[in-house]
KETI-658738 format. One record per atom (N, C-alpha, C): x, y, z. Coordinates in steps of 0.001 Angstrom, whole numbers, plus 500000, padded with zeros to 6 digits. Layout:
REM KETI-658738
XYZ;...
***
This chain:
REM KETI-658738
500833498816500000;500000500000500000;500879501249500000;500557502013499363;501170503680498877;501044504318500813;502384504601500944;502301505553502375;501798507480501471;500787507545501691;500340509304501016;500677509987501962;501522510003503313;501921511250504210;503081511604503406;503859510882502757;505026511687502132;504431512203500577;503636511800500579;503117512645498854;502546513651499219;502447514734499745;501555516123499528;502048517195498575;500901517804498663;501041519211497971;501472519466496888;502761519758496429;503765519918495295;504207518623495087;504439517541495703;505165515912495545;503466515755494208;502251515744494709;501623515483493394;501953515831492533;502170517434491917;502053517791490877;503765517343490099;504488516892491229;506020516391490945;505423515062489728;505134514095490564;504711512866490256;503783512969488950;502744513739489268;501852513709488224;502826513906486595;503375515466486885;504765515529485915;504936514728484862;505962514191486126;506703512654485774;506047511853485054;504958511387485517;504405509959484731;503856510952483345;503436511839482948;503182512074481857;504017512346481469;505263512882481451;506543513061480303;506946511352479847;506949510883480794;506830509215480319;506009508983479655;505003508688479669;503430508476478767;504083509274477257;504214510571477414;504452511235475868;505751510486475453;506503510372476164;508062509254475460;507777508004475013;506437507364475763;506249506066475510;505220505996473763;504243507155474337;503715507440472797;504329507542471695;505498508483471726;506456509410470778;507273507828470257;507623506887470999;508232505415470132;507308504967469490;505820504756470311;504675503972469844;504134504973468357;504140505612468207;504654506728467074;504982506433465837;506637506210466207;507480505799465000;507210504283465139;507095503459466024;507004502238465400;505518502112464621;504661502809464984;503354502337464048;503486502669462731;504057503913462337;503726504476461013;505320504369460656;506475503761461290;507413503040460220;508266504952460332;508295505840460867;509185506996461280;510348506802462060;511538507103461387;512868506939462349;512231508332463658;513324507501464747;513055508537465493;513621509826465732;514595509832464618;515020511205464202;514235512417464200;513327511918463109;512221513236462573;511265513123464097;511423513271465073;510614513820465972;512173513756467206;513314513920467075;514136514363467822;514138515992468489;513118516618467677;513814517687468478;512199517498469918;511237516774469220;510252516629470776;510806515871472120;511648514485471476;511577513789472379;512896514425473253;513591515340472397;514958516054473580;514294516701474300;512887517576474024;512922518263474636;512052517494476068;511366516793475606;510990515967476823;511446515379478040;513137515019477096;513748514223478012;514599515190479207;514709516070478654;515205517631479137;514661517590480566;513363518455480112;512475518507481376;512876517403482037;512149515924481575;512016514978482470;513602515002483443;514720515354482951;515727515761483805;516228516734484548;515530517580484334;515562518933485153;514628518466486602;513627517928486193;512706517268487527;513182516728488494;513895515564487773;514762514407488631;516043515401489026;516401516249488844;517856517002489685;517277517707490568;516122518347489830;515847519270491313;515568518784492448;514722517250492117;513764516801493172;515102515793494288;515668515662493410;516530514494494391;517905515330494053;518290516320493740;519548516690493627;519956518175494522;520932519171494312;521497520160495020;520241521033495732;519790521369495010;518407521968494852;517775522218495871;517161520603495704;516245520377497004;517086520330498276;517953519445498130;518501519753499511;519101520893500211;519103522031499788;519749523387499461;518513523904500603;516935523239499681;515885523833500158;515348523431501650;515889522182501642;515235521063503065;515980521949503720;517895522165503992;518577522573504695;517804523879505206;517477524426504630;517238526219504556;515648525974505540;514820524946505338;513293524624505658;513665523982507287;514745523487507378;514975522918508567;515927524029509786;516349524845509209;517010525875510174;516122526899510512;515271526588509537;513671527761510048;513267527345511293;512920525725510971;511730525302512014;513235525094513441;514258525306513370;515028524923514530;515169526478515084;514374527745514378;514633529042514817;515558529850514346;516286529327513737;517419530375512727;516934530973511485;517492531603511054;517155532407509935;517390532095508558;518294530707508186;518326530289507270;519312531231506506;519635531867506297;520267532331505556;521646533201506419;523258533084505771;524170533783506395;524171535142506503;
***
């Protein structure tokens, strides 16, 4: 069973995201394999897809966020977060 205390708020619209830039990547093959298209001639969609879909995954699990937790956690300990 899905624990939903760690999914709120912004984690949906994270997730939600996610699974549709997948869905359009999974289409964008299902695509060229139906109608016989290298996947060249739709390279400049699927970069740009894959783009995003990586900008997501750095922010969410990379410098970013933790930049942000750090800064969210010196609040709630009473500091000011910032030097």
């Amino acid at each position: 069973m899905i624990n939903t205390d760690k999914i709120r708020g912004k984690d949906w619209g994270f997730w939600f995201i996610l699974v549709l830039i997948l869905l359009f990547l999974m289409l964008l093959i299902g695509y060229c394999t139906v109608t016989g298209k290298s996947i060249k001639e739709v390279s400049d969609i699927k970069d740009l897809l894959k783009d995003v879909l990586l900008m997501l995954v750095a922010y969410r699990w990379g410098s970013s966020r933790g930049s942000k937790d750090k800064t969210e956690l010196l609040n709630k300990q009473g500091g000011s977060g910032t030097i």
